[in-house]
VMD Tcl script that draws the C-alpha trace (Angstrom):
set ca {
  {-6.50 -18.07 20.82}
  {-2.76 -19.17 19.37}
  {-4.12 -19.92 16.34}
  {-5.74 -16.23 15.96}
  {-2.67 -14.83 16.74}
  {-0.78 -17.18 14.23}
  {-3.13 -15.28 11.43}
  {-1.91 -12.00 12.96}
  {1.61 -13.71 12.59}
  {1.27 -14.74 8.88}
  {-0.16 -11.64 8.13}
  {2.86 -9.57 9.48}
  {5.21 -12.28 7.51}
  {3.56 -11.85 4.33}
  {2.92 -7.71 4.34}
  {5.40 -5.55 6.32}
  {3.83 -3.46 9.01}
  {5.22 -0.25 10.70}
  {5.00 -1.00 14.65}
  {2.11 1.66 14.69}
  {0.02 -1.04 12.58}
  {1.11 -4.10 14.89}
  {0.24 -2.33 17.73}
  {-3.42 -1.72 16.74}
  {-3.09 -5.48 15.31}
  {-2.31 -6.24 19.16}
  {-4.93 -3.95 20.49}
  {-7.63 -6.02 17.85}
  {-6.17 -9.92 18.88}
  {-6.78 -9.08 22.97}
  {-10.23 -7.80 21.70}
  {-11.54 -10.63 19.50}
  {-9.63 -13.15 22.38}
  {-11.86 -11.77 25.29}
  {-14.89 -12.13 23.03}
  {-14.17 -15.07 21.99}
  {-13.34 -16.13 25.80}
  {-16.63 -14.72 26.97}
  {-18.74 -16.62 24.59}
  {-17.21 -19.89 25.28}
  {-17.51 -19.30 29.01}
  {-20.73 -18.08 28.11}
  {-22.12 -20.83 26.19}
  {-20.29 -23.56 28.10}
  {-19.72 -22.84 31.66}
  {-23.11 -21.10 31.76}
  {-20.73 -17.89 32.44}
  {-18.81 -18.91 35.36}
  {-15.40 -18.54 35.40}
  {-13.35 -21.06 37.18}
  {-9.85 -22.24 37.72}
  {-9.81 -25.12 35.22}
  {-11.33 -23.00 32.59}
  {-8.28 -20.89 32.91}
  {-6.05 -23.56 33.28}
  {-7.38 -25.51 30.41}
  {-7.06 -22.68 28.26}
  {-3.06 -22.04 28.94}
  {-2.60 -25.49 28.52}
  {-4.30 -25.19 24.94}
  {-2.47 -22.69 24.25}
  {0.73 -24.19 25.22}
  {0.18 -27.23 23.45}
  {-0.78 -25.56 20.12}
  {2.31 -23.75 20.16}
  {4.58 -26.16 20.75}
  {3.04 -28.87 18.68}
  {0.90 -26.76 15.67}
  {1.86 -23.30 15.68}
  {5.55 -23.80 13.06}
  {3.37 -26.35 10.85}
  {0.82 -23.80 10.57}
  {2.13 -20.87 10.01}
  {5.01 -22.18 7.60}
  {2.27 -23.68 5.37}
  {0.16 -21.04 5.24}
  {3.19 -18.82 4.00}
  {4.10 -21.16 1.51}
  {0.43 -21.27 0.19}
  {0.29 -17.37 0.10}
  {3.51 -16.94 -1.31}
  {2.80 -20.00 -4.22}
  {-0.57 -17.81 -4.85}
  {1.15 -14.42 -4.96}
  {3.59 -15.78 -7.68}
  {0.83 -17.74 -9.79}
  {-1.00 -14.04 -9.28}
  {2.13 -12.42 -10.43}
  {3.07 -14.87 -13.90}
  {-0.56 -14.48 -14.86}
  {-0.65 -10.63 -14.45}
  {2.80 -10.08 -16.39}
  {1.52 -12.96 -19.47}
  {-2.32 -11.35 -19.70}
  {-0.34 -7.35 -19.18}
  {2.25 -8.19 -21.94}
  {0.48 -6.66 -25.41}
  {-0.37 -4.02 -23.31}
  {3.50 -3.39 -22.51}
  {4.54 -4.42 -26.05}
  {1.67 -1.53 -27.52}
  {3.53 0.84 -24.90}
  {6.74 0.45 -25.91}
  {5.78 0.68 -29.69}
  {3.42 3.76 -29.05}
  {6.44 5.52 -26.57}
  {8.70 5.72 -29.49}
  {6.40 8.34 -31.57}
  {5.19 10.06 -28.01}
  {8.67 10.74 -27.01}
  {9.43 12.31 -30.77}
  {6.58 14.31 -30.69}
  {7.40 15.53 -27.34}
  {10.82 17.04 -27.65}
  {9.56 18.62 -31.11}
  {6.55 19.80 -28.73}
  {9.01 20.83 -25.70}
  {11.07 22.50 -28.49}
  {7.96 24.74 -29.86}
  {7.17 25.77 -26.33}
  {10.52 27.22 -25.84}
  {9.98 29.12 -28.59}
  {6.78 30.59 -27.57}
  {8.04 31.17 -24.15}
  {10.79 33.54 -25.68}
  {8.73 35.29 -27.82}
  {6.37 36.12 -25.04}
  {9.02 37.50 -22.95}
  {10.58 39.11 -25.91}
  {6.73 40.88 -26.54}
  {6.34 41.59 -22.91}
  {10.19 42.98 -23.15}
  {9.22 45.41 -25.87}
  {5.81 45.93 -24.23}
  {7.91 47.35 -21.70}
  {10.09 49.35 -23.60}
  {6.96 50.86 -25.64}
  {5.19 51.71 -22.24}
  {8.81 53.56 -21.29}
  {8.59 55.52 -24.35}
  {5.13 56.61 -24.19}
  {5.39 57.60 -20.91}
  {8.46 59.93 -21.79}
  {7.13 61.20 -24.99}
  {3.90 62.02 -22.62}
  {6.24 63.97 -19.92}
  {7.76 65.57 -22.59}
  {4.64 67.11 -23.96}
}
mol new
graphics top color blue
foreach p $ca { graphics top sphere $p radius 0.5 }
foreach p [lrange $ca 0 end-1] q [lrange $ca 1 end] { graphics top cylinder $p $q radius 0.2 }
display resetview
């Protein structure tokens, strides 16, 4: 039982949780415990429950703490966070002609972008200028219309 809660430990060292998360973590550990309780009660005790099975199991649980639970957990976060750096060399040496074609390719995009940015203020003006004078035609017409 300690040493499924140490997993729910490491995995609260190694990603951040909001307390909504830990709390269904919780919710999961006392779940998968009294399973795991119940089948070992089950399987060895023929499913009696007695006072040195719950004795025996504190006292497990005690011990592991005290004498496994640091080693454990401090390993396994040194093996996860070894990984996650190999992981992270790798993906920045196999992703660098991909950043290298980026950077090479951004220098033409952002040219052709303010030239674009430029041409589409231009068109935006002359639309409102045509819907200005669209206006001032309809004004007209409909005074040269009152005046007939």
């Amino acid at each position: 039982m300690a040493f499924i809660y140490d997993l729910f430990r490491i995995k609260r060292r190694a990603i951040r949780t909001s307390n909504i998360v830990i709390y269904i973590e919780d919710f999961f550990f006392w779940i998968i415990v009294s399973l795991v309780m119940f089948f070992v009660v089950y399987l060895s005790n023929e499913g009696e429950l007695r006072g040195y099975v719950i004795l025996g199991t504190i006292l497990g649980v005690i011990l592991y703490i005290l004498l496994l639970s640091r080693i454990v957990v401090r390993c396994t976060l040194i093996i996860i966070r070894t990984v996650s750096m190999v992981i992270k060399k790798i993906w920045m040496v196999a992703t660098y002609p991909v950043r290298i074609i980026l950077r090479i390719l951004s220098i033409p995009a952002r040219f052709t972008g303010r030239k674009l940015m430029i041409l589409f203020r231009i068109i935006r003006r002359a639309g409102k200028n045509r819907i200005a004078d669209m206006k001032i035609r309809r004004k007209i017409f409909r005074n040269s219309r009152k005046m007939i």
